[in-house]
C-alpha positions in Angstrom: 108.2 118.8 48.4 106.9 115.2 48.7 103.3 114.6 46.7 100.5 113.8 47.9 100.3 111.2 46.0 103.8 110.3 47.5 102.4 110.8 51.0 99.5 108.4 50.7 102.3 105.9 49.4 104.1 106.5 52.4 100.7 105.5 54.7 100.0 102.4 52.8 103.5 101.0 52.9 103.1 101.1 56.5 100.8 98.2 56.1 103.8 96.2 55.8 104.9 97.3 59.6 101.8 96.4 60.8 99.0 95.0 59.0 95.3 97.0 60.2 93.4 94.0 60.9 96.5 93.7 63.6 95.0 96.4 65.4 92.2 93.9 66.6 94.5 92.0 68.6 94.4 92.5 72.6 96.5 89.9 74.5 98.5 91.3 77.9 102.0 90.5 77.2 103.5 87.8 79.9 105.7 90.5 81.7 102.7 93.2 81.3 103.8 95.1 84.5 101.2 95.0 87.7 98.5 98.3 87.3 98.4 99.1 90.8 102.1 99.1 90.8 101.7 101.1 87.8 99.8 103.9 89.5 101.7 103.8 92.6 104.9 104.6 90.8 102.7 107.4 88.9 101.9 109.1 92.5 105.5 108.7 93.8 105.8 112.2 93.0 102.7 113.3 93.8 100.6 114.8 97.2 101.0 112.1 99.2 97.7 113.2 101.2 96.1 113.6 98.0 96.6 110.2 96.6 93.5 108.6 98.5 91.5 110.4 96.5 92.4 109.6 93.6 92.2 106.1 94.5 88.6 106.2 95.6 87.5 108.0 92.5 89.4 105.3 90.3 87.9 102.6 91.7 83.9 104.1 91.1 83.6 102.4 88.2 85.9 100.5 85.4 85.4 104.0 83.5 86.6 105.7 85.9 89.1 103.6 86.3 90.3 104.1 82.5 90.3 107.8 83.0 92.7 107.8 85.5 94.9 105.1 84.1 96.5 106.6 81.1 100.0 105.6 82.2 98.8 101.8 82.1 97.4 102.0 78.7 99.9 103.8 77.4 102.6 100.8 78.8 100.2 98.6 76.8 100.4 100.6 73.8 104.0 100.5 73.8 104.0 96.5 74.2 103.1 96.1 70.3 103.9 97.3 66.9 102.8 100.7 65.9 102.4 102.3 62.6 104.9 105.1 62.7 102.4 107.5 61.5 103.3 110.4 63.9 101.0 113.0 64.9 100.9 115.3 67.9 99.0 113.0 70.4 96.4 113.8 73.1 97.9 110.9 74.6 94.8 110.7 77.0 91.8 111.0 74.4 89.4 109.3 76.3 85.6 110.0 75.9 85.5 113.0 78.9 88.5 114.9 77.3 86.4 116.5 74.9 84.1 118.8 75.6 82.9 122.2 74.4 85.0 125.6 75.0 84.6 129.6 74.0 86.9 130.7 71.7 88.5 134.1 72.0 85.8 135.4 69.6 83.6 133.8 72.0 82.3 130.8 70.2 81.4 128.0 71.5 83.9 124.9 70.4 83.7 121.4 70.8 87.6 119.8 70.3 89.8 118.2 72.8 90.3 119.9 76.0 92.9 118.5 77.9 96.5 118.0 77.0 98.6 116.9 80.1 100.0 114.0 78.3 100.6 115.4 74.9 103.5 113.8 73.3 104.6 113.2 69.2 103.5 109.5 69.0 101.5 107.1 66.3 98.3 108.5 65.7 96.4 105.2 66.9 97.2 105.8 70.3 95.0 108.0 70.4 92.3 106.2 68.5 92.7 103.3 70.3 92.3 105.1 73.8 88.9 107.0 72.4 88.1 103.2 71.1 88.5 101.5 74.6 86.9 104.3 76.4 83.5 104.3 74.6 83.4 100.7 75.3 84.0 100.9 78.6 81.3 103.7 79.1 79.0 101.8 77.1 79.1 98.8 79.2 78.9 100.8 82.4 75.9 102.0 80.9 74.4 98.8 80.4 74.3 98.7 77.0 74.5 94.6 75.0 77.7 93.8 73.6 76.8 94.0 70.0 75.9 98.1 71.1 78.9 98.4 72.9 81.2 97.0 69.8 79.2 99.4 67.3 79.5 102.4 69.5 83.2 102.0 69.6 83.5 101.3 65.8 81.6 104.8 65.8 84.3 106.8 67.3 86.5 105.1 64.6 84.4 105.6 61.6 84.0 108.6 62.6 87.9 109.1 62.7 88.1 107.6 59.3 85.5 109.6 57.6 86.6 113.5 58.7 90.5 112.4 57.8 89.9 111.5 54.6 87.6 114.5 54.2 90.5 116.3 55.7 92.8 114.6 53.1 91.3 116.4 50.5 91.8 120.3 51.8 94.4 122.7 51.6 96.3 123.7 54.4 95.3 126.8 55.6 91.5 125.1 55.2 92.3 121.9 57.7 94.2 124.5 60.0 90.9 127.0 60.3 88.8 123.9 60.8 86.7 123.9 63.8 83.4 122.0 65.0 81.0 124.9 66.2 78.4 123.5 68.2 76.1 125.9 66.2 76.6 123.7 63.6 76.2 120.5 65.3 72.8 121.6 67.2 71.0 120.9 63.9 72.6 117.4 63.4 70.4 116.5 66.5 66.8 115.4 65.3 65.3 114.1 67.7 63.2 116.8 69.7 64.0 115.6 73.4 67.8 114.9 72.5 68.5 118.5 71.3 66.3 120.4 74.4 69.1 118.5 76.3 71.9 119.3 74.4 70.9 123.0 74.0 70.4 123.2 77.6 73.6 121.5 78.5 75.6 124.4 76.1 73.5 126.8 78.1 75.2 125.3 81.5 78.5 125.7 79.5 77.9 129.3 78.7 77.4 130.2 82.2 80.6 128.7 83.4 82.8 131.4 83.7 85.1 133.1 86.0 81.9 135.0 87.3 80.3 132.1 88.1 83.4 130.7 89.7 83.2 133.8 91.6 80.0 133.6 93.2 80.5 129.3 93.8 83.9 129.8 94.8 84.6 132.6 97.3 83.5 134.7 100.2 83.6 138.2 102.1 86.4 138.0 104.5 86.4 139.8 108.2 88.3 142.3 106.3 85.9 142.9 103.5 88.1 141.4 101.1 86.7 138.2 98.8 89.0 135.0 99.6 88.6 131.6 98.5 86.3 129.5 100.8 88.1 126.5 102.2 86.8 123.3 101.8 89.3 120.6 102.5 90.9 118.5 101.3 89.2 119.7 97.9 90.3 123.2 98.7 92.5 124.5 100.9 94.2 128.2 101.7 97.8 128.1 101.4 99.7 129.8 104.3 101.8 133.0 103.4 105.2 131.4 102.3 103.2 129.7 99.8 101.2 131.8 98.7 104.3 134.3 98.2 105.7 131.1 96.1 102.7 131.2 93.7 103.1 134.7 93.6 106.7 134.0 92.1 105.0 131.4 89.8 102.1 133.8 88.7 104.9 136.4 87.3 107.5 133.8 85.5 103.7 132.2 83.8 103.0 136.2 82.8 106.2 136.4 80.8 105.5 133.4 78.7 102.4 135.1 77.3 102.2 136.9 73.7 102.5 141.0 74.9 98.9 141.6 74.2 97.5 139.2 76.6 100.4 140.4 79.4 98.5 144.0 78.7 95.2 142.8 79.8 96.4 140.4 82.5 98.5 143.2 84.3 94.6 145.3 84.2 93.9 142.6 87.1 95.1 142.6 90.8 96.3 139.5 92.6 93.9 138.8 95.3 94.0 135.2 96.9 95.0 131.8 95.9 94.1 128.4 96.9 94.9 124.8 96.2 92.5 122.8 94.0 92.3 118.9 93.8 91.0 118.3 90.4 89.9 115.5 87.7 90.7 112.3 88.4 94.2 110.7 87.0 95.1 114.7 88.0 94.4 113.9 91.5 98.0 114.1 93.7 99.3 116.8 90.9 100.2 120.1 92.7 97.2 122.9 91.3 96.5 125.7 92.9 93.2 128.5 91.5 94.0 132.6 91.4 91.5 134.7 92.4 91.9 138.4 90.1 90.0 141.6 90.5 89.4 143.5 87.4 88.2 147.2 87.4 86.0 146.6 90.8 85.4 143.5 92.4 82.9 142.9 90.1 84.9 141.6 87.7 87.1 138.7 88.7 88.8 136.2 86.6 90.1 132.9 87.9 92.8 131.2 86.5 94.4 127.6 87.1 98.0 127.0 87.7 98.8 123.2 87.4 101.5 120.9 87.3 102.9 119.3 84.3 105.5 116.8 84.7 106.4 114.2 82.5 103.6 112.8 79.8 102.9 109.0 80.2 104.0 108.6 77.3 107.6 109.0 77.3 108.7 106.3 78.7 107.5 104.8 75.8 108.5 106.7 72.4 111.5 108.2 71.4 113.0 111.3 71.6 112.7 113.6 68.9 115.1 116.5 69.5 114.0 118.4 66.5 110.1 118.2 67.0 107.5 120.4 66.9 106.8 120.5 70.8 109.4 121.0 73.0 109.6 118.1 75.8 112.3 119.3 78.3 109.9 121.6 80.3 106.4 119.9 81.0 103.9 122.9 80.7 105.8 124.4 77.9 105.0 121.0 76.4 101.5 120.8 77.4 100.7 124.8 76.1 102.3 124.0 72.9 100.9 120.6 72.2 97.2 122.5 72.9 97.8 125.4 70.7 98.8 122.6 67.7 96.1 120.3 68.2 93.1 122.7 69.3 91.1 124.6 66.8 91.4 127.8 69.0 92.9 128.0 72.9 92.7 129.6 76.0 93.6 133.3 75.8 95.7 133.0 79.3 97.3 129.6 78.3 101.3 129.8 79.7 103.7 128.3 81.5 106.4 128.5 84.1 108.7 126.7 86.6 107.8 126.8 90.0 109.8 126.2 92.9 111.7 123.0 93.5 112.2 123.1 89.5 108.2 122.1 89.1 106.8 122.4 85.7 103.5 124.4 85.7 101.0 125.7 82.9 98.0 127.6 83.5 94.8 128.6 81.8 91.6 130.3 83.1 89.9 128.1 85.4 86.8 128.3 83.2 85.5 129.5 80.3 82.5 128.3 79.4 83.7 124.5 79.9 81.3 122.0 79.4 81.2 118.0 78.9 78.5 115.4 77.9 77.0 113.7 80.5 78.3 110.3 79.0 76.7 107.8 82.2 73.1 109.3 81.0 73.6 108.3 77.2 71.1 105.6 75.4 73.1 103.6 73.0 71.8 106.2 69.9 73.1 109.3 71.5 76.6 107.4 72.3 77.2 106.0 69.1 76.7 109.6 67.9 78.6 111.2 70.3 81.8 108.8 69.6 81.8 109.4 66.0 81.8 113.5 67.2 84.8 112.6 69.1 86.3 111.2 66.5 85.8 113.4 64.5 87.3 116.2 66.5 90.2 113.8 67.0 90.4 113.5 63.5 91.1 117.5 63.4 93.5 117.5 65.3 95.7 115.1 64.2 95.2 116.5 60.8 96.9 119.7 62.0 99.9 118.3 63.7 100.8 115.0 61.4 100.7 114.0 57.8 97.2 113.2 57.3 97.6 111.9 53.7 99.7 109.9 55.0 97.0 108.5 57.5 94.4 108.1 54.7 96.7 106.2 52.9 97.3 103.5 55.8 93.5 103.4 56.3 92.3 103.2 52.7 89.0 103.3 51.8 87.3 100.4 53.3 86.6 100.1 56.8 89.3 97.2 58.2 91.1 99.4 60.2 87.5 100.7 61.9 86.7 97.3 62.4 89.7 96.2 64.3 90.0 99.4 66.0 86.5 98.1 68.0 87.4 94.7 68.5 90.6 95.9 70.6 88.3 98.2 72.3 85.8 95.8 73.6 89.2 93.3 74.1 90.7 96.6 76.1 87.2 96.6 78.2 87.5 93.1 79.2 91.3 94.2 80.2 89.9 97.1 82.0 87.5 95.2 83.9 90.1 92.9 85.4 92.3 95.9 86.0 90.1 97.8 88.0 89.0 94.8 89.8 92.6 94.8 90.9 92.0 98.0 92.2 89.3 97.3 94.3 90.9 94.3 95.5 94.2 96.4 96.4 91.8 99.0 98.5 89.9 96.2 100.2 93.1 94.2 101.5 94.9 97.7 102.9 97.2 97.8 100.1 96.2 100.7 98.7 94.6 103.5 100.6 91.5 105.2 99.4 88.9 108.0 100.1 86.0 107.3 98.3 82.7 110.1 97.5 85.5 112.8 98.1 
């Protein structure tokens, strides 16, 4: 077995592959492929009818823009040297793919929740990604330069600081870390701050398949509940469909652990329904399950949605031998979450669906919440982004080497330091990117439905 010392030798020689003050640099390369062309390749697979959408919600704002354009900065990524530190990556760990979650034991979590485009990759990807987006949001917020520049290098301190904590535990400790937001409540001192943060986990707690329930369906002419209809957002699927989900439903059943195949078969299939959701997910094919429990009091939703392949593939090699399988997309996706999250979804599995689709699926909520990142002051950003890192800092400590990481950041903060100059560099980039966008949708090249 390899020492840590050994292991932190291993990070620091990586200096030599790329320096850390390198990380600072942000310049398009000359052949840096066109981003609308980009995400038009991306939806070539995609809804067609659905595509608009996503469009019109890209083009909002330039954070809304970055959500939805993972594939572009992960081509951008791939244009310069990386470490070859691997971890697990999010591969989209921008600042609204964290949020807080119930654990089985009915906790509530803050961590990472979304992990279409997990893939084994350097770990400042992922860094770099969190970096750029709290720029970006802090500039759509208004905030000065020198705020935006600090709340980036936030996320990153905060990144450096819990991996070098991390660096220092045994492994069974790092892999039963979690951030409780019991235990982050009390980090919150200012009075008006917390009300909002405890009443925003109070939202959270009520978001669950009952709620869904109530928000989501209605009493049909034969007395039984169905999903309302409200297109394009949702839509009913006509019976050859919905026999096709059926199909999907069972193969996604088998992939479970046998205790959690007991209490799904306690449930009854009862309707099903196409979902448009997120934002770079817009196109994807999702559909929501509607289940009845012991009465139809007791419903649970679940989410069935496509996984194809990450955006980051293109872009890293193979590794046949990994962790994660790659060949089938959800299986990818479910395994990836259950490596990087402190605790997952009882329900998450996967399946193939017709036409040799990749699917995973999940309950549609439980107890999901996210910050409210357009309403933040500069204060509560900067601490917010070094919470992010820090959860991102978790999870790479689960699925890489992290000693190995602490090494190649040593103690001082250069690597921080660069990390936000790229970020407010990647802003600027961003910027012009989704300018293109809105240039694309105003000349008829690109169509777009926007407030849908």
């Amino acid at each position: 077995m390899t020492s840590p010392a050994e292991r932190r030798r291993r990070g620091r020689a990586a200096r030599d592959r790329v320096s850390r003050s390198a990380h600072g640099r942000w310049i398009p390369a000359a052949d840096r492929p066109d981003p609308v062309r980009v995400l038009e390749q991306q939806g070539a697979d995609r809804v067609a009818e659905l595509l608009p959408i996503r469009y019109g919600r890209m083009a909002d704002t330039p954070f809304t823009f970055l959500r939805g354009a993972a594939a572009v900065m992960a081509a951008d990524l791939a244009a310069g040297p990386d470490t070859g530190i691997t971890v697990q990556l999010c591969g989209d760990a921008h600042l609204l793919n964290f949020g807080v979650y119930a654990s089985p034991e009915r906790a509530l979590l803050f961590d990472l929740n979304d992990f279409d485009e997990t893939y084994p990759g350097p770990f400042e990807w992922d860094v770099k990604r969190l970096a750029a987006s709290v720029a970006v949001a802090a500039r759509d917020n208004g905030h000065d330069e020198a705020r935006v520049r600090r709340a980036a290098f936030s996320a990153v301190q905060g990144y450096a600081t819990a991996i070098r904590r991390l660096a220092g535990m045994g492994e069974l400790d790092v892999w039963y870390a979690r951030i409780d937001t019991e235990d982050v409540l009390p980090l919150i001192r200012k009075r008006g701050q917390r009300a909002k943060a405890e009443a925003n986990l109070e939202r959270a707690r009520r978001r669950t398949s009952m709620q869904a329930f109530g928000k989501l369906t209605e009493t049909a002419e034969n007395g039984r509940r169905r999903i309302i209809s409200d297109p394009p957002l949702i839509e009913p699927l006509p019976r050859n469909e919905l026999r096709q989900v059926g199909k999907v439903f069972s193969d996604y059943r088998a992939t479970l652990a046998e205790d959690r195949r007991v209490l799904l078969d306690r449930f009854r299939f009862v309707d099903a329904a196409r979902k448009v959701v997120g934002v770079g997910s817009v196109g994807t094919r999702c559909f929501i399950v509607l289940l009845e429990g012991r009465d139809d009091n007791d419903p649970l939703f679940l989410q069935i949605k496509e996984a194809g392949r990450s955006v980051l593939e293109d872009h890293l090699p193979a590794r046949p031998q990994a962790e994660v399988p790659v060949a089938h997309g959800g299986r990818r996706v479910v395994t990836g979450q259950h490596l990087m999250q402190a605790a997952s979804d009882i329900f998450l599995g996967w399946t193939t669906g017709t036409a040799g689709r990749h699917f995973y699926g999940r309950q549609l909520r439980d107890m999901k919440g996210s910050a409210d990142v357009a309403g933040m002051t500069p204060a509560v950003l900067r601490g917010y982004a070094d919470l992010c890192g820090r959860a991102l800092a978790r999870a790479h400590a689960r699925s890489g080497d992290r000693l190995a990481i602490t090494g190649y950041l040593g103690t001082a903060d250069t690597f921080a330091e660069a990390i936000a100059d790229f970020a407010v560099r990647y802003a600027d980039q961003t910027v012009t990117d989704h300018a293109a966008l809105v240039a694309a949708i105003a000349d008829g090249t690109v169509a777009a439905k926007k407030g849908v």
